[in-house]
C-alpha positions as CSV (number, residue, x, y, z in Angstrom):
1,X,-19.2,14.8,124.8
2,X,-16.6,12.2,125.7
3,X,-15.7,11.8,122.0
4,X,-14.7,15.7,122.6
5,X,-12.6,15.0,125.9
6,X,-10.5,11.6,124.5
7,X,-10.3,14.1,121.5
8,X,-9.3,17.3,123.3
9,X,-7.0,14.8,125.8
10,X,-5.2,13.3,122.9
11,X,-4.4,16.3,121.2
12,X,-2.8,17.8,124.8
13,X,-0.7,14.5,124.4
14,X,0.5,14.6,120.8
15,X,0.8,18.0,120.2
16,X,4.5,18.7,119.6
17,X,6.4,21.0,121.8
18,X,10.2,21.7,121.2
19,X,12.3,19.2,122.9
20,X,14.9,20.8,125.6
21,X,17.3,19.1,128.0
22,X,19.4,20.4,130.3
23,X,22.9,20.1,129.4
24,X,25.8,20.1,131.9
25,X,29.2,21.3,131.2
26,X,32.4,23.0,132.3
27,X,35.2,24.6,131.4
28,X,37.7,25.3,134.0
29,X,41.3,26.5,134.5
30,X,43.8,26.8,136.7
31,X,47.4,27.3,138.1
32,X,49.7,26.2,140.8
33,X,52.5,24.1,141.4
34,X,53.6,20.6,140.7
35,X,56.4,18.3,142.1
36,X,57.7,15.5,140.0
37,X,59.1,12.6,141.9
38,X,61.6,10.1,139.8
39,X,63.1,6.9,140.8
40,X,65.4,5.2,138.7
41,X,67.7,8.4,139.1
42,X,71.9,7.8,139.3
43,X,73.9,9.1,142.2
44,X,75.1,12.4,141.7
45,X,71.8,13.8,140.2
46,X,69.5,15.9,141.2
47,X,65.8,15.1,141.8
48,X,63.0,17.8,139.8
49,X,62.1,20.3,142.4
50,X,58.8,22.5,142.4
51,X,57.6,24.3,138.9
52,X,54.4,26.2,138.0
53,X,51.9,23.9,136.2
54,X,48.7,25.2,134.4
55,X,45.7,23.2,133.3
56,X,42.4,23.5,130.7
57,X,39.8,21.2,131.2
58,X,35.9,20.9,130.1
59,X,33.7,18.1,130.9
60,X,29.9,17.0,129.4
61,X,27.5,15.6,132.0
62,X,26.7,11.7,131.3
63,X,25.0,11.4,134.7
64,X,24.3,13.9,137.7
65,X,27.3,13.2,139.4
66,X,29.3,11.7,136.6
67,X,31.3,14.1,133.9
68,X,33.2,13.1,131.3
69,X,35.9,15.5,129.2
70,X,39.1,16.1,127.9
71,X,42.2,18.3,129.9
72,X,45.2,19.0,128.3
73,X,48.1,21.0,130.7
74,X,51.3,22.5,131.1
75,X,54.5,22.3,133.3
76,X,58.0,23.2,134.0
77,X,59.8,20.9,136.2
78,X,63.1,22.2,137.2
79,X,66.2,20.1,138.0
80,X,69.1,21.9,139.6
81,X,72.5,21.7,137.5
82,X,70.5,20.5,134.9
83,X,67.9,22.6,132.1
84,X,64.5,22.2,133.0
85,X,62.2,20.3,131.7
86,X,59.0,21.0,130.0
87,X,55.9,18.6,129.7
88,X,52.7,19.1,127.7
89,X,49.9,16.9,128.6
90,X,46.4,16.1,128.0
91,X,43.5,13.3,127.8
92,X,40.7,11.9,128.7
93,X,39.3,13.6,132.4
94,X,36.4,11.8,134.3
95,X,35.1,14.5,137.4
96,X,32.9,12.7,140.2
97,X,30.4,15.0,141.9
98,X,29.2,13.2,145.1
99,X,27.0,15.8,147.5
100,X,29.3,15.4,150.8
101,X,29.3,18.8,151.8
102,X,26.1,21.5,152.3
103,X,25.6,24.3,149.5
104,X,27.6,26.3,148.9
105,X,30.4,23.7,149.0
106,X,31.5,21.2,146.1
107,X,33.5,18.5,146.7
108,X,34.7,16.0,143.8
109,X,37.0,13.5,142.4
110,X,38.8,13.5,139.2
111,X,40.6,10.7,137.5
112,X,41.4,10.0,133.6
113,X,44.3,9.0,130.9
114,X,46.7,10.8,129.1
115,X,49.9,10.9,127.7
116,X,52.7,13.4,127.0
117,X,55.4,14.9,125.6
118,X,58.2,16.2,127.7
119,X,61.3,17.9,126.3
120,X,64.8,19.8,127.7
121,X,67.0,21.8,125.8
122,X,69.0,18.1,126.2
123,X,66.7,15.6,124.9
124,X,62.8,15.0,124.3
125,X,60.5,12.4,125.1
126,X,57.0,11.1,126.3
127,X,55.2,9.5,129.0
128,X,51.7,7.9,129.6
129,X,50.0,9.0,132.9
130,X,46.8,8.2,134.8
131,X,45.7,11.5,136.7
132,X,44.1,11.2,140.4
133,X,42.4,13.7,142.5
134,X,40.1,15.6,145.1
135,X,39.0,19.1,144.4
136,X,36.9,21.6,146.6
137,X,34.9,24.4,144.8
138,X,32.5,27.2,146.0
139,X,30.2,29.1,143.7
140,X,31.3,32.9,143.3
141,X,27.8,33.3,140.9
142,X,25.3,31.3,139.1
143,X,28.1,30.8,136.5
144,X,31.0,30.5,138.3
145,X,32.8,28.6,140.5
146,X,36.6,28.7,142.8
147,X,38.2,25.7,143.1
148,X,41.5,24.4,145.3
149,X,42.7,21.2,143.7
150,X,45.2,18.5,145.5
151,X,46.3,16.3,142.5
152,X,48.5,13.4,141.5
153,X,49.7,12.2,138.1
154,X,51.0,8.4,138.2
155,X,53.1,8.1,135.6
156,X,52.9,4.4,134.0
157,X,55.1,4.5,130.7
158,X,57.8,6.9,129.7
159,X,59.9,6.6,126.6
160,X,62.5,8.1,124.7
161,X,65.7,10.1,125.0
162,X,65.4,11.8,128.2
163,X,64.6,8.6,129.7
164,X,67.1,6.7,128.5
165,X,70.2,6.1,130.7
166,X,72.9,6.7,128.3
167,X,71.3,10.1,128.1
168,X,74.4,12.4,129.7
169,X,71.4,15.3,131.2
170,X,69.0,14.2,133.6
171,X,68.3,10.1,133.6
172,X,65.4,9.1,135.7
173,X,61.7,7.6,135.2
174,X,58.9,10.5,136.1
175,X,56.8,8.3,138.3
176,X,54.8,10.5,140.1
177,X,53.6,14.0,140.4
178,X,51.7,15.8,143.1
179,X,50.4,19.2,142.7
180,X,48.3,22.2,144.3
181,X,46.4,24.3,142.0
182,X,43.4,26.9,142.0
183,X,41.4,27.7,139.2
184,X,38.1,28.8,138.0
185,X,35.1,27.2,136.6
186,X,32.6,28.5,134.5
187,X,29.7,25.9,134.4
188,X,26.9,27.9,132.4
């Protein structure tokens, strides 16, 4: 009889089941508005004022509170008496879940590292940037989720035409960028 039970015992514990993990990701977008600050800029020019950004993220869950994906975004920054320019960005996005608020409340941090490529109807060129963040979501479903985000982008190497100051358009170094954005989340 205990020949039967180790037997009966072991086979509970080496029998195989299929494996399944739960796997945390999301994919979110959004829109708002983005102010690019410059220093370096000669008298007589303009600074950037306020343009529409957009932004595509997804993120994999390493840890509970700890995602790790890629972003890559969109925006028009206008400079009066001067074409606008345009900057396409993307990299590496790290989103930080810490529980601070009660359900149904989500608040988080975001940082990462990207680079750029901005361009005017003047003169093109690109940037390296470290992006910095809080954002506050609420879940509309079990899938879904709002979120308001408050944002900065600290720019820490730009190069080419557009930045250089011969250029006869806009001259300046695109140091820093805040923004306001809302989006949506899907986190199936």
């Amino acid at each position: 009889m205990p020949g039967l039970l180790v037997a009966v015992v072991a086979a509970c514990l080496l029998w195989p089941t299929p494996a399944s993990a739960q796997v945390n990701t999301d994919l979110g977008l959004s829109a708002g508005a983005m102010k690019r600050f410059t220093t370096g800029v000669p008298a007589g020019v303009s600074e950037p004022g306020f343009g529409p950004v957009f932004d595509l993220r997804g993120h994999l869950a390493l840890l509970p509170m700890v995602r790790l994906g890629l972003y890559a975004a969109y925006d028009l920054s206008p400079v009066p008496h001067e074409p606008s320019r345009s900057f396409v960005t993307g990299g590496l996005h790290v989103k930080l879940t810490p529980p601070l608020l009660p359900a149904p409340w989500k608040t988080y941090l975001f940082t990462g590292f990207g680079g750029g490529y901005a361009a005017s109807s003047l003169a093109t060129g690109g940037l390296l940037e470290v992006p910095l963040g809080l954002g506050l979501a609420d879940r509309l479903s079990p899938s879904w989720e709002l979120f308001l985000e408050l944002g900065g982008r600290f720019g820490v190497a730009t190069f080419g035409q557009m930045y250089e100051a011969s250029h006869a358009g806009f001259a300046g170094t695109d140091s820093f960028a805040l923004s306001l954005t809302v989006g949506v989340s899907l986190t199936p």
